[in-house]
N, C-alpha and C positions, 0 to 999 in steps of 0.2 A: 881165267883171271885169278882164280885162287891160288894155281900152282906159283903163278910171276910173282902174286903179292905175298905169297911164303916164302919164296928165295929171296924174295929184295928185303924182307922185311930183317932177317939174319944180319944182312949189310946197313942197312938204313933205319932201321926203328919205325914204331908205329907212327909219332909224330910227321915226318917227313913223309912218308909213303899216304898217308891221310891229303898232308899237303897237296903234294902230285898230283893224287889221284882226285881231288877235287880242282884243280885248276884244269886236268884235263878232263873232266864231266863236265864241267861249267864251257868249255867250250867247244863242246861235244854238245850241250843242249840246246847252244845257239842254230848247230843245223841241224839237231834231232831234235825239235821241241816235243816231240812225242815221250821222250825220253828224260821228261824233267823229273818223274818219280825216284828215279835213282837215288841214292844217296850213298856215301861213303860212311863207313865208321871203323876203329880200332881192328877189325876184321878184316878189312877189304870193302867192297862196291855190294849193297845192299839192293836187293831186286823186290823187295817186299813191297813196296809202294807201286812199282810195277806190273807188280801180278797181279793187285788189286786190280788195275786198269786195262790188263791187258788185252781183252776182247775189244777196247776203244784204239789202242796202237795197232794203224796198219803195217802190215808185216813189210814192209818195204824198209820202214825204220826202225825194226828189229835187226833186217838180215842189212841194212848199212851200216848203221848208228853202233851196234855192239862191237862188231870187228872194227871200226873207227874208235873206239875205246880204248879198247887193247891196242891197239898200233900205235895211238897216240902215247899210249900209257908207257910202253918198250921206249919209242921212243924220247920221250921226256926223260925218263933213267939214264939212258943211252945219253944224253947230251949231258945231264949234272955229273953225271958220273965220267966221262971221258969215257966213254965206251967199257968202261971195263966188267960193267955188269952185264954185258949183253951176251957174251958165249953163254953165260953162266945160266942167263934166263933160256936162250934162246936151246940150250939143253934140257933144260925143264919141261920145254915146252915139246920137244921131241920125243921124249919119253912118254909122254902123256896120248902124242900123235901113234907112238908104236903098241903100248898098250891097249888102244883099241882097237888096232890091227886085230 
């Protein structure tokens, strides 16, 4: 999530990217209510509220609800932006996959 929210953020600014990325947590909590801790801020998607709780989040809506984030999140950029931020992210995101190789 850090890597996408520092590349978009180059193109997009913090304002906008806070936008986003709270419109798509808010509907992201609707079917992970487990995952209403989150928050966004000037940084990116904050897990601190999360962590406090998380021995109470069953892992089921961990291992859904976060990867429905980020997907959402790509794709929310991907449509404001006409596609043109998504090589760019979807690079980022590959680099990140090969480093831990």
């Amino acid at each position: 999530m850090t890597v996408v929210w520092n590349r978009a953020h180059q193109t997009l600014g913090e304002v906008t990217l806070c936008a986003i990325l709270d419109r798509v947590l808010h509907g992201a909590t609707l079917r992970f209510p487990d995952l209403a801790p989150l928050s966004v801020a000037g940084d990116g998607l904050q897990f601190g509220g999360l962590r406090r709780r998380i021995d109470a989040v069953p892992p089921a809506q961990l291992t859904a609800g976060l990867p429905y984030i980020l997907v959402e999140f790509l794709a929310v950029l991907g449509q404001l932006t006409e596609e043109i931020l998504a090589a760019p992210l979807h690079a980022e995101l590959d680099a990140l996959e090969m480093d831990r190789e």
